[in-house]
N, C-alpha and C positions, 0 to 999 in steps of 0.2 A: 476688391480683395477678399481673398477666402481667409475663414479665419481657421489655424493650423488647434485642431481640439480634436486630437485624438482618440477613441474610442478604448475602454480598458482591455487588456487581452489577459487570457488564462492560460498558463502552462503547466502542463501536468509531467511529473519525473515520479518514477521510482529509484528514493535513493538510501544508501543505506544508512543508519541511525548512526548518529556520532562519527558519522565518518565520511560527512561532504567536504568537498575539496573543487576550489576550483577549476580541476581539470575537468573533461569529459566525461559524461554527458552534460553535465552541472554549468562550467562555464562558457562554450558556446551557446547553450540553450538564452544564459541568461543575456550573454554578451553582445547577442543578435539585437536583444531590443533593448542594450544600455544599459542594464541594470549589473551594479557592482556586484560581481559572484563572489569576495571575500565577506560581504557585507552578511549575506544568504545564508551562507555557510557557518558564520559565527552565529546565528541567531538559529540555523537549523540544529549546528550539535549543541547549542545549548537546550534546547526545547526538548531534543530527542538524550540527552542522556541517561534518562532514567529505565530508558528499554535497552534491549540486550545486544553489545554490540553487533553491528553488521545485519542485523534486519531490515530486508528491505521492507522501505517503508512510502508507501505513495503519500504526494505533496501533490496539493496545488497551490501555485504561485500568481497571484493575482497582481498584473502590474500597470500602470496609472498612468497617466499620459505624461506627466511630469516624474518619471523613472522612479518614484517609490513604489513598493511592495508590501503586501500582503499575501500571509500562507497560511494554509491550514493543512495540519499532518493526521494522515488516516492512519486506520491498522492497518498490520500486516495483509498481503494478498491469502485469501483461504486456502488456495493450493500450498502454499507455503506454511501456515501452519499444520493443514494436515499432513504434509511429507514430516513434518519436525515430531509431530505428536507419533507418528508410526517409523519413525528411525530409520526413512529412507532417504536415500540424497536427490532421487528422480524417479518421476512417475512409470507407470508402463508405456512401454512401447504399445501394446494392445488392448486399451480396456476396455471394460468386457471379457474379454478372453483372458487375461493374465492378472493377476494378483501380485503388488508388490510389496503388500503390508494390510497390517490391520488396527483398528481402534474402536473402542469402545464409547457406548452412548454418552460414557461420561468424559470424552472426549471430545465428541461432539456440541455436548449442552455447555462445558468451558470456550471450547472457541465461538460457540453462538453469542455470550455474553460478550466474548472481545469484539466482535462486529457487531452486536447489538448496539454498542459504545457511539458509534461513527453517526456523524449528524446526519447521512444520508440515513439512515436505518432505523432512526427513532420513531420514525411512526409506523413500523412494523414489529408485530408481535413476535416472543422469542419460537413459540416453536414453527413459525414460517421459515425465520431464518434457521434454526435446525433443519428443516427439511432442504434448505436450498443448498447446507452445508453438506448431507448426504449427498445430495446429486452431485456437489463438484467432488465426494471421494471417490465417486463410480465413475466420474469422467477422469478421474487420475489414477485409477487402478487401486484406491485400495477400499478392502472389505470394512463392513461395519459390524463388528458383532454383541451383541446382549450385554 
């Protein structure tokens, strides 16, 4: 006889803060592998109330052969805060060529310290991550200036 010992699985969702619900994406995701989505959800908008509603916010959800979980909530995706920091709702259509906003270094050196934050990040120095946050405004279309 085999013995049934399940190996742990990782789910990754971007959901929005304060405001998971066991609908879709949330409760199939979780319901596939057994795991109670109301349970999720009361421990996710608890966690996540103190940031601003409706940011998405990526989670991974780490779950155990015997249906308990474990999660860990990132920041914000960087596109996302740079479109918020430059007051656009969506990137360009062509960047490089189009311009759909701008922001300042000292906009950059803030959202570098909120990713700084993330456990994947800490053993990167902040102005690496300033630089990699320039590159994703040039891949979203907007400018950076002085």
């Amino acid at each position: 006889m085999s013995k049934k010992g399940g190996a742990t699985s990782i789910l990754k969702l971007i959901v929005p803060a304060g405001k998971a619900m066991p609908s879709p994406p949330v409760g199939p995701a979780l319901g596939q592998r057994g795991v109670k989505s109301m349970d999720f959800c009361k421990q996710f908008n608890e966690r996540t109330k103190d940031l601003i509603l409706e940011t998405p916010t990526p989670v991974a959800i780490t779950i155990k052969p015997d249906r308990t979980f474990t999660f860990a909530v990132k920041s914000p995706p960087t596109s996302w805060l740079l479109k918020r920091a430059a007051g656009v709702a969506k990137g360009a259509a062509q960047p490089g060529k189009q311009v759909v906003g701008t922001v300042s270094l000292k906009h950059i050196y803030a959202i570098g310290q909120i990713k700084s934050k993330d456990p994947a990040m800490s053993h990167i120095d902040l102005s690496s991550i300033c630089r990699s946050v320039v590159a994703t405004a040039k891949s979203v279309g907007i400018k950076v200036v002085a």
